[in-house]
VOGU-3710 file (C-alpha; in Angstrom, 3 decimals, decimal comma):
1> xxxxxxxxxx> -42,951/34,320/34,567  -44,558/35,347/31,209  -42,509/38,904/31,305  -39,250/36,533/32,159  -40,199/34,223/28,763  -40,642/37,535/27,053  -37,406/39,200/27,639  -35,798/36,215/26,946  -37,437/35,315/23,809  -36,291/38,925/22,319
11> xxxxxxxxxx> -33,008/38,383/23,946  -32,773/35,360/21,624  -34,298/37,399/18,429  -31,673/40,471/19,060  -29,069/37,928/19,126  -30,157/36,390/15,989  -29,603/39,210/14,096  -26,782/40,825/15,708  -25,524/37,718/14,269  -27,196/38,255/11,112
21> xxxxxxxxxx> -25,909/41,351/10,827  -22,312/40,277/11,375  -22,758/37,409/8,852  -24,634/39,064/5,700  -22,308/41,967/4,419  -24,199/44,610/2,501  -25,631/43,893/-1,106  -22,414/44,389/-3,412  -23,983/45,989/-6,562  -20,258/45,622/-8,278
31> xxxxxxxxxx> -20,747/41,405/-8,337  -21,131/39,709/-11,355  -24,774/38,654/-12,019  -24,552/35,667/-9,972  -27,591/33,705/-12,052  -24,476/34,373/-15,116  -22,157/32,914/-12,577  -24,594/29,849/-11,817  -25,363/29,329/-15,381  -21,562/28,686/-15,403
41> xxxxxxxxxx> -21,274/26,463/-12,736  -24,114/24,102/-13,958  -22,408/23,789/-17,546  -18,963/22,472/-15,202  -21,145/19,422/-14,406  -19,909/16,073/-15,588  -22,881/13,744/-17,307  -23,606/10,390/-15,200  -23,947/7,889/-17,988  -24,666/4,293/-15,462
51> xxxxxxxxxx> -28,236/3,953/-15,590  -27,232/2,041/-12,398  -26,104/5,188/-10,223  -29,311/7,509/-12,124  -31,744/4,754/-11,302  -30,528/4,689/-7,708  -29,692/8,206/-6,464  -32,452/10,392/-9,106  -34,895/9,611/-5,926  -33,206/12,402/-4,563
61> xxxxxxxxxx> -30,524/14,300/-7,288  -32,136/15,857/-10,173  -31,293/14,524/-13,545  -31,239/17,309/-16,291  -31,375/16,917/-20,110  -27,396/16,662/-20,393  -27,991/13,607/-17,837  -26,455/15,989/-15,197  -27,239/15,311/-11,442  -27,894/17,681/-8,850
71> xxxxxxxxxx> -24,050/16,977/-6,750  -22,908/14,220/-7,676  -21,916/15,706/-11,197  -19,835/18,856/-9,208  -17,676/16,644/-7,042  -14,259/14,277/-8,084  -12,586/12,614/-5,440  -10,904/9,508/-4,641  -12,663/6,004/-3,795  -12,534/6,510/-0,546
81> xxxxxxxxxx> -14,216/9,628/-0,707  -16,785/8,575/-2,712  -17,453/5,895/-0,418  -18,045/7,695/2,927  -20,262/9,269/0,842  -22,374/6,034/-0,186  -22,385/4,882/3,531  -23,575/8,195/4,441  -26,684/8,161/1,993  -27,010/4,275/2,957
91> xxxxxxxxxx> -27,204/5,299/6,803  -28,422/8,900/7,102  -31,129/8,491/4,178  -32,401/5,432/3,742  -30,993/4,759/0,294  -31,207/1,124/-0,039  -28,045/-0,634/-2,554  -27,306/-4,603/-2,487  -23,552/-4,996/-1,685  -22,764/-5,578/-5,412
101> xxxxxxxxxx> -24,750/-2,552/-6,359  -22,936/-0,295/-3,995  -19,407/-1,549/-5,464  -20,700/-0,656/-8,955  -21,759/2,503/-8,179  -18,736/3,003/-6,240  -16,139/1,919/-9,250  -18,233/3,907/-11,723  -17,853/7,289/-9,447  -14,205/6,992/-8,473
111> xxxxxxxxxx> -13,537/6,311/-12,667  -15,123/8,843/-14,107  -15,242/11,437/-10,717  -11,853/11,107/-9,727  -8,752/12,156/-9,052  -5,823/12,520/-11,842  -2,521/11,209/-10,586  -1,281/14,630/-9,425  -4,421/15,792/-7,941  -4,484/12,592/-5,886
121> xxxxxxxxxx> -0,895/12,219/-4,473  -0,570/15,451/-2,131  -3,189/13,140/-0,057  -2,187/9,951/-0,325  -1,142/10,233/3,524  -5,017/10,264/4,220  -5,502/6,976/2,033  -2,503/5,161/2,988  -3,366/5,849/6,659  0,082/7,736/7,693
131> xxxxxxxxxx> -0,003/8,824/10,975  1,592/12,233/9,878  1,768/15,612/10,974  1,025/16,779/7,945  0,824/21,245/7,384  -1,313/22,766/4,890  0,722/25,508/4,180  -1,118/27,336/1,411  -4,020/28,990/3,656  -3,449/29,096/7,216
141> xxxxxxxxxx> -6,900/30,068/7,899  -8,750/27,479/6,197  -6,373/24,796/7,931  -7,397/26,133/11,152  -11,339/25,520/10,026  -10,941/22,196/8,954  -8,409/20,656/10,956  -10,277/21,206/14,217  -12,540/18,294/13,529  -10,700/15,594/10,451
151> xxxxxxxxxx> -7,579/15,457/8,880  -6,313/18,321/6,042  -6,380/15,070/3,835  -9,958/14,626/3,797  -10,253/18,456/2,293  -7,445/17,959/-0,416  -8,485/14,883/-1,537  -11,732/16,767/-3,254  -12,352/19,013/-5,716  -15,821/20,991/-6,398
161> xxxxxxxxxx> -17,314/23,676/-7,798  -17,962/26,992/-5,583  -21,926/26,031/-5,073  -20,677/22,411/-3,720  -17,970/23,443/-1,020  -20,729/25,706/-0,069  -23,062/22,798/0,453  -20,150/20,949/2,071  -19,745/23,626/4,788  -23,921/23,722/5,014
171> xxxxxxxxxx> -23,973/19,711/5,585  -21,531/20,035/8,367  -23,610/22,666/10,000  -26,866/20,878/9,304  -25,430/17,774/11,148  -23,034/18,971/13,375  -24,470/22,115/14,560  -21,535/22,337/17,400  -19,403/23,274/14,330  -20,389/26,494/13,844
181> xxxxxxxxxx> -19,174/27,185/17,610  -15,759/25,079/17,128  -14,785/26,114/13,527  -17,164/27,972/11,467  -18,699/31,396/13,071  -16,848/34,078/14,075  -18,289/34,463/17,979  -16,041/37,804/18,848  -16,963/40,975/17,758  -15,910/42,871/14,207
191> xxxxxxxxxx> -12,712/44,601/13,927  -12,560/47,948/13,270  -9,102/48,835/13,251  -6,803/47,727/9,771  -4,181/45,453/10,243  -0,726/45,295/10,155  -0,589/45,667/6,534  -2,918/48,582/6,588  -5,625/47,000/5,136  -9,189/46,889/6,712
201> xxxxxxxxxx> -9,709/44,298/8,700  -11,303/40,859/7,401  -14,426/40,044/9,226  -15,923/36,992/6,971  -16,543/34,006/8,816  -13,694/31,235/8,681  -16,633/29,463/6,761  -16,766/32,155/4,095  -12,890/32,371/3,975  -12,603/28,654/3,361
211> xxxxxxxxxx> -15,483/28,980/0,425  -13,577/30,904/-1,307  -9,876/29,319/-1,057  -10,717/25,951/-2,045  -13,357/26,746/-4,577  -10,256/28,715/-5,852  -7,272/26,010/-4,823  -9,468/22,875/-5,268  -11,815/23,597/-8,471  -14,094/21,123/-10,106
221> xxxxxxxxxx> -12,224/21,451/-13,783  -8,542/21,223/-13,955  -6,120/20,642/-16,460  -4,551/17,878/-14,773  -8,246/16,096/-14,821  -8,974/16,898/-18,273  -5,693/15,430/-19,471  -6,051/11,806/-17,523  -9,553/11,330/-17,783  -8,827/11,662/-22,166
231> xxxxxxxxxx> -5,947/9,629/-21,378  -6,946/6,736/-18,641  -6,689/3,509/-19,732  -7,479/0,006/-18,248  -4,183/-1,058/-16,205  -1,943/-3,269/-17,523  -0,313/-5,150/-14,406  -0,158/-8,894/-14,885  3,217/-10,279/-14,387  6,082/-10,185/-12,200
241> xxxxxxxxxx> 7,244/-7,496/-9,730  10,330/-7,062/-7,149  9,577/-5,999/-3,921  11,025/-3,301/-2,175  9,724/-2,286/1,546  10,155/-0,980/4,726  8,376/-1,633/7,819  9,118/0,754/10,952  10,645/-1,829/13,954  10,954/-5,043/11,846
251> xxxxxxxxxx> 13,390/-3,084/8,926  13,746/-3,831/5,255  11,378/-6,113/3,301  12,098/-7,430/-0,319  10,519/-10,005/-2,647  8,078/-10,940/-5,399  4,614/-10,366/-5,960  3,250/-12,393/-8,997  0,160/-10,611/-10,289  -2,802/-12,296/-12,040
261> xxxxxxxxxx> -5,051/-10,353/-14,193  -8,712/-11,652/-14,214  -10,683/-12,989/-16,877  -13,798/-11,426/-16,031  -12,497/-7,870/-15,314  -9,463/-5,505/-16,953  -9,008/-3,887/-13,633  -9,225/-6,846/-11,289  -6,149/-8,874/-10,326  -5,339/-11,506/-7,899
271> xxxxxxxxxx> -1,743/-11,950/-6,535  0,695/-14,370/-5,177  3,501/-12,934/-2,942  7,053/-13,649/-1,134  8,149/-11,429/1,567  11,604/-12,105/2,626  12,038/-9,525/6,678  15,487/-8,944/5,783  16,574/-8,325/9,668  15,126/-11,820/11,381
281> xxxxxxxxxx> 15,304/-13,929/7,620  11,870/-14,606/8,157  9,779/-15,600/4,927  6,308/-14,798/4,444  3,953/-16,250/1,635  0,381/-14,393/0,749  -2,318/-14,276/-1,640  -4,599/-11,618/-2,744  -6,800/-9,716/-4,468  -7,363/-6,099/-6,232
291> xxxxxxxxxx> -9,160/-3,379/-7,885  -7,356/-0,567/-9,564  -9,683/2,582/-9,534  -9,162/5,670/-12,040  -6,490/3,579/-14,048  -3,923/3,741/-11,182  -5,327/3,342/-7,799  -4,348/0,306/-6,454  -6,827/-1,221/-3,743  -6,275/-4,581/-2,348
301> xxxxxxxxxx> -5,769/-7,376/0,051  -3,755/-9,868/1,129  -3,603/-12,837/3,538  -1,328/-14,697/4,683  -3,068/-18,417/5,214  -6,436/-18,962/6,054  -5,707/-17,857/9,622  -5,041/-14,555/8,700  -8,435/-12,869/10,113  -7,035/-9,646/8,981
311> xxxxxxxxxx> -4,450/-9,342/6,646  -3,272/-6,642/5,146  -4,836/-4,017/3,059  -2,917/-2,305/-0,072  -3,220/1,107/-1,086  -1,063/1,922/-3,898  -0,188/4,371/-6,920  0,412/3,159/-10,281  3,018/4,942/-12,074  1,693/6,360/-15,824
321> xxxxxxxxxx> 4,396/3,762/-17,276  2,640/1,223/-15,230  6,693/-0,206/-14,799  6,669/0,661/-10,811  3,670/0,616/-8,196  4,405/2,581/-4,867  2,478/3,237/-1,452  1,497/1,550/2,048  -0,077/-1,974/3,027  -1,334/-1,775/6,641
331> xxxxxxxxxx> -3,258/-4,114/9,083  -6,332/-2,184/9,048  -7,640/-2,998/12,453  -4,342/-1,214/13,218  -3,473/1,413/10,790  -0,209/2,620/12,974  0,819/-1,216/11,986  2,118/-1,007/8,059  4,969/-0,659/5,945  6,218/1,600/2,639
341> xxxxxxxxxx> 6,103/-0,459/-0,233  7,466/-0,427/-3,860  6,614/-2,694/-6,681  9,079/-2,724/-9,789  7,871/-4,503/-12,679  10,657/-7,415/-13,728  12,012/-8,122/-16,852  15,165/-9,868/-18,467  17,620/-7,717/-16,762  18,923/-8,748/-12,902
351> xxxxxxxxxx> 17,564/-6,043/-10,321  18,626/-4,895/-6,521  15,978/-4,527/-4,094  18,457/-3,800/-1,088  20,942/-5,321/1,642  20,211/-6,693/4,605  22,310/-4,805/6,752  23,201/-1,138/5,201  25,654/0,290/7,459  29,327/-0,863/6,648
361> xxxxxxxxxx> 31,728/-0,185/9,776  35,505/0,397/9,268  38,397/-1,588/9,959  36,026/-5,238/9,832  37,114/-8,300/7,671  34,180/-11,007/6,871  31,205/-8,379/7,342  28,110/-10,664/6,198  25,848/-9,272/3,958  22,934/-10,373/1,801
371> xxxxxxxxxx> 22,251/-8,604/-1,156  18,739/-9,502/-2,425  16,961/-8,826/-5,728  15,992/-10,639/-8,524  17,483/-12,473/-11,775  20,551/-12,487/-10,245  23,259/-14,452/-12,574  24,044/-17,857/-11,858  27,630/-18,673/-10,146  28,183/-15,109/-9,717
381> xxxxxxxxxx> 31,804/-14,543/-8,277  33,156/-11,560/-5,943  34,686/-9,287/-9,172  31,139/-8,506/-10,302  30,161/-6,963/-7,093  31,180/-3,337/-6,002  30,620/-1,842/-3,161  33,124/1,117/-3,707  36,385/2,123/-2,372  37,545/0,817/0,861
391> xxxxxxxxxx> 34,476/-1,996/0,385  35,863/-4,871/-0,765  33,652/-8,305/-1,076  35,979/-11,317/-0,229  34,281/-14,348/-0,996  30,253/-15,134/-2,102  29,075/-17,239/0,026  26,040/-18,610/-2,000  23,915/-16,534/-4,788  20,224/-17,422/-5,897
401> xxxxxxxxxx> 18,439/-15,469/-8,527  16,658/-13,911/-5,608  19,831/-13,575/-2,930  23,390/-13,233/-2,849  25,139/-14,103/0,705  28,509/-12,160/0,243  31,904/-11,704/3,047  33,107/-7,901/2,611  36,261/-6,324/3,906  35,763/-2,286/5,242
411> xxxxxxxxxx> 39,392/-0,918/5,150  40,114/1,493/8,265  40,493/4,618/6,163  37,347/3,653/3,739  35,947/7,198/3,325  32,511/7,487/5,184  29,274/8,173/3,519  26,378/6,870/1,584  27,994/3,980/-1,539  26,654/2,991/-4,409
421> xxxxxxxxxx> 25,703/-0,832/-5,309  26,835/-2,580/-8,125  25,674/-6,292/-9,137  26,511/-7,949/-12,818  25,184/-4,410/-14,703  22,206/-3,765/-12,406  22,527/-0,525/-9,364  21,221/1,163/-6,354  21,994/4,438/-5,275  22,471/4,566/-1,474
431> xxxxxxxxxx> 22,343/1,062/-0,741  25,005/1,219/2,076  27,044/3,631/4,405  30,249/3,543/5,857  30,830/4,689/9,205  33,874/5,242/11,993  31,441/5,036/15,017  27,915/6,104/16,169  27,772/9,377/17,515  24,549/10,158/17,810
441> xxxxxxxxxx> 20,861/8,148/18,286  17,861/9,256/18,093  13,771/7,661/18,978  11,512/7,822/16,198  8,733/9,665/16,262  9,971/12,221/18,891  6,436/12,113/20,437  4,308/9,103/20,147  0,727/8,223/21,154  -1,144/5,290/22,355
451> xxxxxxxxxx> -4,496/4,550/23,464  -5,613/2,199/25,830  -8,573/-0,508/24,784  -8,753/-4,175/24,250  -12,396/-4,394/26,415  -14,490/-2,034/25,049  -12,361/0,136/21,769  -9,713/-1,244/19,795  -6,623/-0,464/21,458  -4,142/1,865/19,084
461> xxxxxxxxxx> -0,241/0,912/19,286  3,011/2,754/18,781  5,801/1,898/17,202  9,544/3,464/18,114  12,149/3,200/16,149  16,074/4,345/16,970  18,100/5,626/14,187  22,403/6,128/14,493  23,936/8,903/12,753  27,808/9,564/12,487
471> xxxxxxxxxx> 29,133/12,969/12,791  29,818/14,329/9,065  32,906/15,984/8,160  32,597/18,883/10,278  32,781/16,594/13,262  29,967/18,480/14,943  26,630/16,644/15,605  23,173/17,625/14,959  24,562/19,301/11,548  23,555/19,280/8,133
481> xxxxxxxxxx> 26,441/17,250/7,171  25,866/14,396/9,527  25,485/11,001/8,155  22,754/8,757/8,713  23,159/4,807/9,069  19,745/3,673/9,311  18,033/1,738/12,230  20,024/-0,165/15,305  19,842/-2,146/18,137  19,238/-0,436/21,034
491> xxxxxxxxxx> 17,863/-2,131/24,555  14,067/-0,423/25,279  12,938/0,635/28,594  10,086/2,769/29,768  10,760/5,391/32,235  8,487/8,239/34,155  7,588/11,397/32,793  7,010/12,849/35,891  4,037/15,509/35,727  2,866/15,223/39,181
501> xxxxxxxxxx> 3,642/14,478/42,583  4,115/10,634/43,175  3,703/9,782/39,332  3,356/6,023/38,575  2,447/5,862/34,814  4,963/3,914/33,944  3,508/1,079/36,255  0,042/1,120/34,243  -0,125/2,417/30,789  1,420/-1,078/28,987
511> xxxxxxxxxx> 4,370/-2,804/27,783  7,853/-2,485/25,472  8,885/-5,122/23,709  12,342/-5,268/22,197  11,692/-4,617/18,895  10,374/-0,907/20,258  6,676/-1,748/19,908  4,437/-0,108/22,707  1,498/-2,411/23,634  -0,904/-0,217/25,708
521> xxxxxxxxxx> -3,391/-1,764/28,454  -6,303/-2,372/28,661  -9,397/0,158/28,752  -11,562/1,014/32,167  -11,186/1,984/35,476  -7,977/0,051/37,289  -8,670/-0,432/41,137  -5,250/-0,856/41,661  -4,488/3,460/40,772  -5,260/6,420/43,072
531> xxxxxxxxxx> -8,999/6,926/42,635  -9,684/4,073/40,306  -7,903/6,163/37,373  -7,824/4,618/33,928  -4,467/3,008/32,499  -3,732/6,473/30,838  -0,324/8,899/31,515  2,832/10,088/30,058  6,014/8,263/29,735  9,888/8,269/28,600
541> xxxxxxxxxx> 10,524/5,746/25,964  14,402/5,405/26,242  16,719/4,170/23,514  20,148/2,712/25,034  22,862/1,813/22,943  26,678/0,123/24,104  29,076/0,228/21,010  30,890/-2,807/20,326  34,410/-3,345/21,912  37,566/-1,919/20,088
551> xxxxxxxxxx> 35,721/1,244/18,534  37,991/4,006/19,413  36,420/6,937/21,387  33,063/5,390/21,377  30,940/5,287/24,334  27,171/4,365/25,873  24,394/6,459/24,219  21,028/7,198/25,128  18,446/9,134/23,444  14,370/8,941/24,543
561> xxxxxxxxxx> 10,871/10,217/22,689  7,778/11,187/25,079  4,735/8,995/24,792  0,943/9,688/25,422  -0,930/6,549/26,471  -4,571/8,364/26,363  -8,243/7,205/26,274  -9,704/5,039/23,262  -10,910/6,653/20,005  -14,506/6,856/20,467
571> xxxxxxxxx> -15,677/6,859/16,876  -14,583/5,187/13,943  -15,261/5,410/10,232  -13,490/2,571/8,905  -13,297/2,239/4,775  -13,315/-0,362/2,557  -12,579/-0,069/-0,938  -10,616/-2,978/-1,374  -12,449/-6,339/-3,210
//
């Protein structure tokens, strides 16, 4: 037995520094002196002037004589970044804030360690909670590291000096030491021969590769910091602002948000809105609050009524002219739930938010349309409204400063394509398309996924969408010419993806209503499946349109996207950076 420990204890030794070996090149005596290189680093650190955040994190990050702290002063990033962060010091090390103390700290950091405006927008999908497939195109390699455990966006979305994303990487490997197997270590032997390029091969760890690149792609200084930071300013945001949305299954949104600044803060604001869900002409009043973080990031939320348990949370940019506001509100317990919002600030001058219905078809008299927007003239007639040739408005029905309920006329040979809106002096590109016929549907997204829960885990929904084009001039489909006209009714069913042999998802993983909206069910065992399987599987979500009668040529169309109902999401790191 004590020969067996033996061999296996140097066993583990030689394989210790065989891996040693493969991980520390030989001393390169052509490096800069890298205490020069150090030296340099430490001068990159930004001073921490709240006595708040020295007094609570010095316990553990040095404070030099420039008032410089160990890490915190070599890392910007946004405030949700800077958050996880707090709730990792909170829960891993015992660092003990109050609530309000923790908001302080947080609103100094993401201020004066932040993003500017065009550091902070190439990630916006990760704070806006996009479910997108989103590429990192600029290093293949250090995608491939990162992306095997969190989203690209969570990488972007910082910037440090060398040192730091060498900590980074150290941190993950110090509490997730299965990373090193899954991401970071190279486990297969060096290459010997040069590669395609003729070059000799590259055997650094995908650690060490991803060092370097964003140390080199994602720096601590930047000009794009240095000029906002000298620039930033508080936010000047009280007043009102047209609203002009989109939410995937329930179509356009438009209204007004009233914004309030508050007395006791320049960056806090509470807000009144109107949401007007253009497609059902259902009305929605809310009220809110918000915090605006590095003089443009907008974080809020709104309810609507006191039985609103969750409302909706608001993560939006600030333009520098502070005239328009842009970005996502979502549920939060859901984020798949949401919709693409802009704000425009309103002045004197009458402004179009959108139409109800955008697509125009030819050779039909009395189409209804509402045109909404705001400061609309009073008594407006037909004349000042132009929709473009062929599009000819026949009578107003009624007009509001907010709405205009108009009859138009779509000749038969009204060109097709994408027209221009005109209302009393104010525009909007692309506000309606004229079309012949649908040719064409297809299900968005192409491949959706749910996950069961409502027991144990949250259960995560998916939303399908189906979206008409017309063929373009070419008269082929599926070219770059075709046109497209925007969401329409289609009737939803859910059919099998058959994978195996007697295949019953469909009868187990949820429901489609007929709005597209997948509700999945529940979490656990079902004793109703073979074996006792959970309510997971693969389906067809099918799209099926009938054109209306009297459109020449046109005929039944169905198009479908795949759907994976799969198991619950384990973990959860939910943030809150909203008042």
């Amino acid at each position: 037995m004590r020969k067996l420990l033996l061999i296996g204890a140097l066993a583990v030794v030689a394989l210790s520094v065989a891996m040693a070996q493969q991980s520390t090149p030989a001393p390169d005596t052509t490096k800069p002196d890298t205490k020069a290189e150090d030296k340099e680093e430490i001068e990159q650190g930004i001073p921490i002037t709240s006595e708040l955040v020295r007094k609570s994190c010095s316990p553990c990050h040095k404070v030099d004589e420039k008032m410089r702290m160990s890490r915190i002063s070599y890392r910007r990033t946004t405030p949700e970044g800077w958050q996880e962060t707090i709730k990792r010091m909170v829960s891993l090390n015992g660092v003990h804030l109050e609530p309000d103390q923790a908001r302080q700290i947080l609103k100094y950091l993401a201020d004066n360690l932040g993003l500017a405006p065009e550091e902070a927008k190439p990630a916006a999908f990760e704070v806006e909670r996009r479910m997108i497939d989103y590429h990192y195109t600029a290093d293949k390699d250090t995608e491939s590291t990162c992306t095997k455990c969190h989203s690209m966006g969570r990488v972007i979305s910082q910037r440090r000096t060398k040192t730091e994303w060498a900590l980074l990487v150290a941190m993950h490997r110090g509490y997730y030491p299965f990373s090193d197997f899954q991401a970071f270590r190279r486990l297969e032997p060096p290459e010997t021969e040069p590669g395609p390029d003729g070059h000799p091969p590259d055997n650094r760890h995908p650690m060490e590769k991803a060092i370097n690149h964003l140390s080199t792609a994602f720096p601590l200084k930047t000009a794009e910091w240095s000029q906002w930071s000298a620039n930033m300013r508080a936010p000047k945001l009280a007043g009102r602002w047209m609203v002009s949305g989109y939410q995937t299954g329930k179509g356009p949104v438009y209204g007004e948000v009233t914004i309030t600044a508050s007395p006791n803060s320049d960056d806090e604001f509470t807000t009144e809105e109107r949401l007007v869900y253009a497609k059902f002409g259902q009305t929605i009043t809310r009220s809110g609050k918000a915090l605006v973080y590095t003089g443009y990031q907008w974080r809020g939320r709104s309810r609507a009524g006191a039985d609103d348990k969750n409302g909706l949370r608001e993560v939006m940019f600030v333009d520098r002219d502070m005239r328009e506001m842009s970005g996502r509100w979502y549920t939060g317990a859901y984020d798949e739930i949401g919709m693409d919002i802009k704000l425009t600030r309103i002045g004197h001058d009458p402004y179009i938010a959108g139409v109800d219905r955008r697509a125009l078809r030819t050779g039909i008299a009395g189409y209804p349309v509402t045109i909404h927007g705001v400061n609309f003239p009073a008594n407006l007639d037909a004349g000042a409204i132009d929709f473009g040739r062929g599009v000819k408005v026949a009578r107003v029905l009624s007009s509001t400063p907010e709405a205009i309920k108009v009859e138009v006329d779509v000749a038969k040979d009204a060109p097709a394509g994408a027209r221009d809106l005109f209302v009393s002096g104010a525009a909007l590109a692309g506000a309606a398309v004229v079309y012949e016929k649908v040719d064409s549907i297809k299900v968005q997204p192409q491949a959706g996924m749910a996950r069961i829960g409502g027991i144990n885990f949250p259960k995560q929904y998916e939303q399908f969408e189906a979206i008409a084009f017309t063929n373009g001039p070419d008269g082929k489909p599926d070219t770059k010419d075709d046109i497209e006209l925007g969401p329409i009714d289609v009737v939803w069913s859910v059919e099998e993806y058959t994978a195996t042999f007697g295949d019953d998802d469909k009868n187990y993983v949820g429901t489609l209503d007929d709005n597209g909206l997948f509700t999945p069910n529940v979490d656990g065992p079902n004793p109703k499946r073979r074996n006792h399987a959970d309510n997971y599987g693969d389906v067809w979500i099918v799209a099926s349109y009938t054109p209306p009668a009297g459109v020449k040529d046109a005929r039944p169309i169905r198009a479908r996207a795949h759907l994976l109902v799969t198991v619950p999401l384990y973990m959860r790191w939910p943030l809150e950076t909203a008042p």
